[in-house]
C-alpha positions in Angstrom: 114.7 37.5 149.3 114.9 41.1 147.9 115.2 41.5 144.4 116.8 43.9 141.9 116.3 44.6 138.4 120.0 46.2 137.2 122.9 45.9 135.0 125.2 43.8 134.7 128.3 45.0 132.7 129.7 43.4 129.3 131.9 44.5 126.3 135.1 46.3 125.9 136.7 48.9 127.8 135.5 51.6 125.3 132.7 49.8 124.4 130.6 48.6 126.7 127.2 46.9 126.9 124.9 46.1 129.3 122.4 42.6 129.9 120.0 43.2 132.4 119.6 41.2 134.9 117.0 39.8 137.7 119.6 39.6 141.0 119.8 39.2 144.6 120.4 42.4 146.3 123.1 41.4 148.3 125.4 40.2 145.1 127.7 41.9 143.8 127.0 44.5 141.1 128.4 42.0 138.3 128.0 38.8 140.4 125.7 35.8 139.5 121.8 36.9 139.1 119.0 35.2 138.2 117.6 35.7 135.2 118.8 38.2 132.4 115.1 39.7 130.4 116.9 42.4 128.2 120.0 44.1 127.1 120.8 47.6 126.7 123.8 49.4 124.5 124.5 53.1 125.8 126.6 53.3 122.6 124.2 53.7 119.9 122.4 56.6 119.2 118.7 56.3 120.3 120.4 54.0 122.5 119.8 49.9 122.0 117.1 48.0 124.1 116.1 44.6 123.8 113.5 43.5 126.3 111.4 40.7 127.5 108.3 42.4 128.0 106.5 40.1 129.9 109.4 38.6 132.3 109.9 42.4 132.9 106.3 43.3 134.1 105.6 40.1 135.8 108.9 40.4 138.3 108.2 44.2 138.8 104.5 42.9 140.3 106.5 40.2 142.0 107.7 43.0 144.0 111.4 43.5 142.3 112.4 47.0 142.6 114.6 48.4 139.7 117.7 50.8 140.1 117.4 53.9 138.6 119.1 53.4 134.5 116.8 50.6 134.9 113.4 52.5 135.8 114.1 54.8 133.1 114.9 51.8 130.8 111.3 50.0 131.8 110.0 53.8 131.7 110.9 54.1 127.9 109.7 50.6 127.0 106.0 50.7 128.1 106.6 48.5 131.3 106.0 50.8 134.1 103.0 52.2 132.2 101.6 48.6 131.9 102.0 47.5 135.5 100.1 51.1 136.9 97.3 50.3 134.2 96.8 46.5 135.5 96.8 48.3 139.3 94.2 50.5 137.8 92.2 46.9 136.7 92.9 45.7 140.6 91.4 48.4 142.2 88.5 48.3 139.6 88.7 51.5 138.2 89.7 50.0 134.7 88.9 47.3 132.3 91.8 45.0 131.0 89.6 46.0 127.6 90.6 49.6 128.8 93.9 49.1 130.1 94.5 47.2 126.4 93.2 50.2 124.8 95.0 52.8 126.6 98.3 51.2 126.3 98.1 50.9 122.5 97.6 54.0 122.4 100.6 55.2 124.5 102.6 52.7 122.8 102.1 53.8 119.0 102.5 57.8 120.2 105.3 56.4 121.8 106.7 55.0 118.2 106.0 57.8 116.7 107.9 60.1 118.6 111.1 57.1 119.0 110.8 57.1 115.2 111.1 61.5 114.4 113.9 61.1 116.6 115.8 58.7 114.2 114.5 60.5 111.3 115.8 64.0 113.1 119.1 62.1 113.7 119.4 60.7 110.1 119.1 64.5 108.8 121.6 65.7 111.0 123.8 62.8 110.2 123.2 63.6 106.4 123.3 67.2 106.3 127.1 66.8 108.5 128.3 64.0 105.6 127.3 66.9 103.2 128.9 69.7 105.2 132.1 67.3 104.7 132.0 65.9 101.3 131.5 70.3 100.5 134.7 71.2 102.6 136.6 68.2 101.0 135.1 69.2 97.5 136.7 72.8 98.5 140.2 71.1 99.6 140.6 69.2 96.1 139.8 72.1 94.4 141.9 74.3 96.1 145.3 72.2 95.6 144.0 71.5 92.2 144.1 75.0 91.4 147.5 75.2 93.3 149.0 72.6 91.2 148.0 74.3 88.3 149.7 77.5 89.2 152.7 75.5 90.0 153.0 73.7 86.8 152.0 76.7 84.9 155.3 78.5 86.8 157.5 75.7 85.9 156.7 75.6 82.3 157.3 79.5 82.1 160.6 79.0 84.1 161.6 76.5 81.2 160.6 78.4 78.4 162.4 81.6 79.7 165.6 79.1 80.3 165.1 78.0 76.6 164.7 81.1 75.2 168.5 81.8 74.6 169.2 78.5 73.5 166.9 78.9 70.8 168.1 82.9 69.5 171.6 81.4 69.7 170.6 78.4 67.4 168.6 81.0 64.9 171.8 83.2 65.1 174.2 80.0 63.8 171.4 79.4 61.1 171.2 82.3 59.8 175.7 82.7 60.5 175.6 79.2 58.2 173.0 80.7 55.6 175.2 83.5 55.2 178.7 81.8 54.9 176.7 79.4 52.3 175.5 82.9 50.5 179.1 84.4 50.3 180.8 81.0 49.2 178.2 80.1 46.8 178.6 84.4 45.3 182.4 83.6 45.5 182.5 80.8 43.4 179.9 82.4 40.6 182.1 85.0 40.6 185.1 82.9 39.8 183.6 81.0 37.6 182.3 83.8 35.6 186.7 84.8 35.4 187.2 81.9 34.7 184.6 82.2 31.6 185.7 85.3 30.3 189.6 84.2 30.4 188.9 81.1 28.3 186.7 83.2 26.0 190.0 85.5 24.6 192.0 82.1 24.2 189.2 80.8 21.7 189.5 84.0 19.6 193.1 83.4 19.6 193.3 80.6 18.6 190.3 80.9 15.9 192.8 83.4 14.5 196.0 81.9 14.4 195.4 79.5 10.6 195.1 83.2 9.1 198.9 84.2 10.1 
């Protein structure tokens, strides 16, 4: 029976996923399989891959031949490099001592570089959040400032408005001080008559006993 390793798809419309699958050729592309040995999410960014190492390397010697997404997938994991290292062992041109040796090796390089592209991704990640939180800062500050000058233009529209009411109250102050002023001088002034007319009385009548 031939056998495939593919995808099989899962997951929303917008958000798929994929399990991947050991199937028969001739099934359909979502169809029944055989066994699933990883999954793989497109979505993320490296993108996710859960494998089963082993399962995967002892089917590919079993003869199953992989589609292409999955290639590179079994590529990117170390698979491939295993299974034409143990070939190496067959034909007797390496050690399984060897073979260990060389793939640990490929493996941590292969680490190394998985992990400065996260680290590369994480920067540009951060330095865009910056970029953001900058232009936002820039946005707050500019209709800060805008609000200011708007309030700042009401309040001197309100003074100016006020500005007659108050001369006009100052005018009728200083209208009252004044009528207070002239009735206050009217009234010394008749009360200082009023003195002097009583004073000639007195002398009159101081004088009358004498006649």
């Amino acid at each position: 029976m031939p056998v495939k390793i593919r995808l099989t798809r899962r997951g929303r419309k917008k958000a798929p996923f994929y399990h991947i699958v050991i199937a028969d050729s001739r099934a359909p592309r979502d169809g029944r399989f055989i066994e699933s040995i990883g999954k793989y999410n497109p979505v993320t960014n490296p993108a996710t891959i859960e494998l089963d190492f082993d399962k995967a390397l002892d089917w590919l010697q079993k003869g199953a031949q992989p589609t292409d997404t999955c290639r590179a997938i079994l590529s990117y994991k170390g698979v491939m490099m295993k299974k034409h290292l143990l070939e190496g062992v067959k034909k007797g041109a390496l050690t399984e001592e060897q073979v260990e040796e060389k793939f640990q090796a490929w493996l941590k390089e292969k680490e190394s570089k998985i992990q400065a592209k996260k680290d590369s991704l994480r920067k540009g990640e951060d330095a865009d959040l910056k970029n953001r939180l900058d232009a936002e800062t820039k946005v707050r500050e500019a209709r800060a400032e805008e609000l200011a000058k708007k309030n700042a233009e009401a309040a001197a529209k309100e003074a100016k408005a006020n500005a007659p009411q108050t001369e006009e109250a100052t005018e009728a102050v200083e209208e009252t001080e004044e009528v207070k002023s002239e009735e206050a001088t009217e009234v010394v002034e008749e009360t200082a008559k009023a003195t002097e007319e009583t004073a000639p009385e007195a002398e009159n009548t101081e004088k009358a006993p004498e006649a």
